[in-house]
DRENKE-188119 format. One line per 2 residues: number of its first residue (from 1); for each residue x negated, y, z of N, C-alpha, C, O. Coordinates in pm, whole numbers, always signed. Atoms other than C-alpha are relative to their C-alpha. Layout:
N
NUM	X Y Z X Y Z X Y Z X Y Z | ...
//
This chain:
107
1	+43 +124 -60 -24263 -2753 -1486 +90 -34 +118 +124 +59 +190 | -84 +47 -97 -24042 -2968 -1239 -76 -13 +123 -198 -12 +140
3	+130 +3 -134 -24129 -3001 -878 +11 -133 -2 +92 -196 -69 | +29 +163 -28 -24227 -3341 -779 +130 -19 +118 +178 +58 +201
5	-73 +32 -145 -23991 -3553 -560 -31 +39 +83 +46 +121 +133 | +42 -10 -195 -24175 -3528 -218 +22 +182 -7 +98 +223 +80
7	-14 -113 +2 -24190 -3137 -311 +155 +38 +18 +191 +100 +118 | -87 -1 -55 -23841 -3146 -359 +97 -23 +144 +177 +40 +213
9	-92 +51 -136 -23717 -3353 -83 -42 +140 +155 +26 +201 +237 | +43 -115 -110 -23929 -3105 +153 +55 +127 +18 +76 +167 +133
11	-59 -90 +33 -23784 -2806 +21 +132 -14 +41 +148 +57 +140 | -118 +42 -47 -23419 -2928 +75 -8 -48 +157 +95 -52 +224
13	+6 +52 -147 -23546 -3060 +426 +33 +125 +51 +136 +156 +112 | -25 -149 -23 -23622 -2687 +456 +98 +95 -8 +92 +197 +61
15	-173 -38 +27 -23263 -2576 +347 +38 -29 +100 +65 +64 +176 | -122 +50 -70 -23087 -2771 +557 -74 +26 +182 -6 +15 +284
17	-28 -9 -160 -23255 -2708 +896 -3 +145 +19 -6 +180 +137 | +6 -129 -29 -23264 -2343 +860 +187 +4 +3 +228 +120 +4
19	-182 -10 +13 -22835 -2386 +852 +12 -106 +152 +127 -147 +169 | +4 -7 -139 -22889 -2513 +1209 +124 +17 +82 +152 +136 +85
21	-128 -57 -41 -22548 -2517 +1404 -89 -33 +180 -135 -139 +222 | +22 +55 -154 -22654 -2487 +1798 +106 +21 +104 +176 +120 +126
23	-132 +18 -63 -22422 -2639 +2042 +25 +110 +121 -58 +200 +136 | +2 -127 -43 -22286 -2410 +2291 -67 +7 +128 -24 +82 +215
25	+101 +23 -117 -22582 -2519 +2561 -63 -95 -82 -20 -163 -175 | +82 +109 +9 -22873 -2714 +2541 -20 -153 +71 -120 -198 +128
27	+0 +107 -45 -22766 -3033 +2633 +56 -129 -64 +111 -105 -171 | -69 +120 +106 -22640 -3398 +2495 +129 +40 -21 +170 +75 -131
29	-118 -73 -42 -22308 -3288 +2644 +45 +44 -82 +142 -19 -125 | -53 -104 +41 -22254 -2984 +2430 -22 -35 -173 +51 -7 -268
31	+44 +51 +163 -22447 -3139 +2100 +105 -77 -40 +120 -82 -162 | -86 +118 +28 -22167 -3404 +2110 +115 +26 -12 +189 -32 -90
33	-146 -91 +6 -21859 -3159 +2195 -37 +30 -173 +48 -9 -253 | -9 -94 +114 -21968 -2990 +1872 -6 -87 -132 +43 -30 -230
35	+43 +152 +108 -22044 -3299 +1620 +170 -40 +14 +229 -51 -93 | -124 +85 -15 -21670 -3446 +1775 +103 +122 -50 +188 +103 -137
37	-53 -157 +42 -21527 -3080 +1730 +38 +3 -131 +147 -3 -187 | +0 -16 +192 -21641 -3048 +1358 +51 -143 -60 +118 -140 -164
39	-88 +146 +38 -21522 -3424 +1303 +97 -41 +4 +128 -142 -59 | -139 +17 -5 -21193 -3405 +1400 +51 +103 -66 +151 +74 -130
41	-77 -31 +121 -21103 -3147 +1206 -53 +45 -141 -15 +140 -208 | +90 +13 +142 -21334 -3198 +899 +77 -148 -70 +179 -212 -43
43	-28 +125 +59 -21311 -3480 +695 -142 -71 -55 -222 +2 -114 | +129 +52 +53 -21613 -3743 +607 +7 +54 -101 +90 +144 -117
45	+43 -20 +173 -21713 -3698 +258 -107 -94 -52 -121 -123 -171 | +166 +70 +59 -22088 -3924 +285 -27 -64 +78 +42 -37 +176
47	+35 +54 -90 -22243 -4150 +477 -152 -22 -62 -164 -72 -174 | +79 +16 +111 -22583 -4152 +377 -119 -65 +130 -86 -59 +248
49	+83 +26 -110 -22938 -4309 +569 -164 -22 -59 -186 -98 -153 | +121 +35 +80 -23294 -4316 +477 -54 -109 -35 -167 -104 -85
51	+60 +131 +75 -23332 -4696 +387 -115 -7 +129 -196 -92 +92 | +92 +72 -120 -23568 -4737 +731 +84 -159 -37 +192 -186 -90
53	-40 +149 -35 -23533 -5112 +775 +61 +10 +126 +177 -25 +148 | -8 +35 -161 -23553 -5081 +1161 +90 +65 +46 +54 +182 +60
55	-175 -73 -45 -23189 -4960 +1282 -81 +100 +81 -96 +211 +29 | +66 -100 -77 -23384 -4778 +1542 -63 +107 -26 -78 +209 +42
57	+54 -147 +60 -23547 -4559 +1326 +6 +39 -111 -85 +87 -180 | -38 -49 +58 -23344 -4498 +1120 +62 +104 -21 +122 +116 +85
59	-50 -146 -7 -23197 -4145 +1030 +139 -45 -109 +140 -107 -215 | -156 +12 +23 -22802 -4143 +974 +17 +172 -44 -21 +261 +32
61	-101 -137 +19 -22631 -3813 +799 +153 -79 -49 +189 -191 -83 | -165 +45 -13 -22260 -3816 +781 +32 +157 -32 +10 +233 +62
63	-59 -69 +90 -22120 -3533 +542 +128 +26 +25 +221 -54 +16 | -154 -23 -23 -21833 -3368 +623 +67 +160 -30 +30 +271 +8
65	-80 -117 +44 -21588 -3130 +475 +66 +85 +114 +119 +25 +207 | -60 -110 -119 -21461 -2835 +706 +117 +106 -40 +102 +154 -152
67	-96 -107 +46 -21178 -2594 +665 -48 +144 +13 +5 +232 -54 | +74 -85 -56 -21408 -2337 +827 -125 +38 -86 -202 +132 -72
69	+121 -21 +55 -21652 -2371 +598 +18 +92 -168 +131 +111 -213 | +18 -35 +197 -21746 -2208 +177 +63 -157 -6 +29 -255 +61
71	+10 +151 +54 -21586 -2507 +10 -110 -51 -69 -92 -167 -103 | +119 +64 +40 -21970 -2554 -146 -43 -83 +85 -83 -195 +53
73	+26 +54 -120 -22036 -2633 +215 -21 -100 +69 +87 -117 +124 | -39 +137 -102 -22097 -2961 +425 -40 +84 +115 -92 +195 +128
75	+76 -36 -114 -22154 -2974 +766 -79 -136 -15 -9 -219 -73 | +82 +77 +9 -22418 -3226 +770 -25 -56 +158 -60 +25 +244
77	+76 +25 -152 -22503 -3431 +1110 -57 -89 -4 +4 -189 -44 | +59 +90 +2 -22789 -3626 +1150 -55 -31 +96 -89 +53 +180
79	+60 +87 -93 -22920 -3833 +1349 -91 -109 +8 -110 -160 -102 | +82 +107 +46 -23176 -4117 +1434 +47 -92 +99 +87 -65 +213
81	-70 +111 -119 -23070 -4455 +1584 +86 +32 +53 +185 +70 -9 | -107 -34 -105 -22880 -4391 +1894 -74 +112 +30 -115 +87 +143
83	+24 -139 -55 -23009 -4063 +1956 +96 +109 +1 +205 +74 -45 | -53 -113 +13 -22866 -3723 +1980 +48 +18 -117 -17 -57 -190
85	-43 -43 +123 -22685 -3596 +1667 +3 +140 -14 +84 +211 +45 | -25 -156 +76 -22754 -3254 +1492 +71 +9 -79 +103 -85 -152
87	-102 -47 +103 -22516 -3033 +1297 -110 +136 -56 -203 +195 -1 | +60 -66 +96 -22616 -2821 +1000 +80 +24 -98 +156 -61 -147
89	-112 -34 +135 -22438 -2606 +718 -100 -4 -91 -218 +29 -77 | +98 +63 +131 -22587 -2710 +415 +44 -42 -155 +149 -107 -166
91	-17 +69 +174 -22565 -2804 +22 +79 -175 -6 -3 -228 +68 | -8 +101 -22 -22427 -3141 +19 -140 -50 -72 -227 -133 -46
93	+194 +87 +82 -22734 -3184 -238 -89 -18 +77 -147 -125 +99 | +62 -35 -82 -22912 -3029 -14 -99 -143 +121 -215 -182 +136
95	+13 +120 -57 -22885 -3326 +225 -38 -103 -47 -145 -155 -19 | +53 +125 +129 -22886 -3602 -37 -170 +29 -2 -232 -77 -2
97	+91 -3 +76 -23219 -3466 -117 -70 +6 +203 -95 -107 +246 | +75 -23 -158 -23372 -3400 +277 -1 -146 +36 -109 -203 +50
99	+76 +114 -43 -23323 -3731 +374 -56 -87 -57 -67 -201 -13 | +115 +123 +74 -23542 -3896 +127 -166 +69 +60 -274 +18 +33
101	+110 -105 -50 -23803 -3632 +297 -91 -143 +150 -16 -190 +235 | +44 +34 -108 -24060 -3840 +553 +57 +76 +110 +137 +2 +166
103	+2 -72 -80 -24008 -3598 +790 +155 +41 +89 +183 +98 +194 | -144 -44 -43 -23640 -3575 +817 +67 -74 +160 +166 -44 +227
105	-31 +31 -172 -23631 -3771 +1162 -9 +136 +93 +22 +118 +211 | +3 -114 -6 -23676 -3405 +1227 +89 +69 +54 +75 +150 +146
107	-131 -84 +44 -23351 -3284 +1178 +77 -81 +123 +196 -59 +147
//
């Protein structure tokens, strides 16, 4: 038997935040060194967003290839609106499938 979407998407939510990259302090500062870090020498690959209407609350991932990484690998960074941006090693599916997840403003 298949799992249901929402089962899925949750499950993959669950993937991808346990691959967690934390910056090297807890601050905007250091979240942003590390997002600009992995972006300059990664390469996009995705741009993906959960279909919110309201720009503001909407959740942005941005897929990106790494030299550092398994080539299975993304680094994944998401974000909501203008907020902070998280990084995460992850499935690229992985992602695809998390942000159809309610919950992924989360991440």
């Amino acid at each position: 038997m298949n799992a249901s979407p929402a089962h899925a998407a949750r499950t993959a939510l669950a993937r991808v935040s346990e691959g967690y990259v934390r910056p090297a302090e807890p601050t905007h500062a250091a979240a942003d060194e590390l997002w600009v870090r992995i972006a300059t020498r990664g390469r996009i690959v995705e741009r993906l967003h959960d279909g919110e209407r309201a720009e503001h609350l909407r959740v942005h991932a941005t897929l990106i290839e790494h030299p550092d990484l398994d080539p299975r690998l993304v680094y994944a960074v998401f974000g909501m609106g203008q907020g902070s941006l998280s990084v995460y090693k992850c499935l690229p599916e992985d992602a695809r499938e998390a942000i159809r997840d309610p919950a992924c403003f989360n991440l």
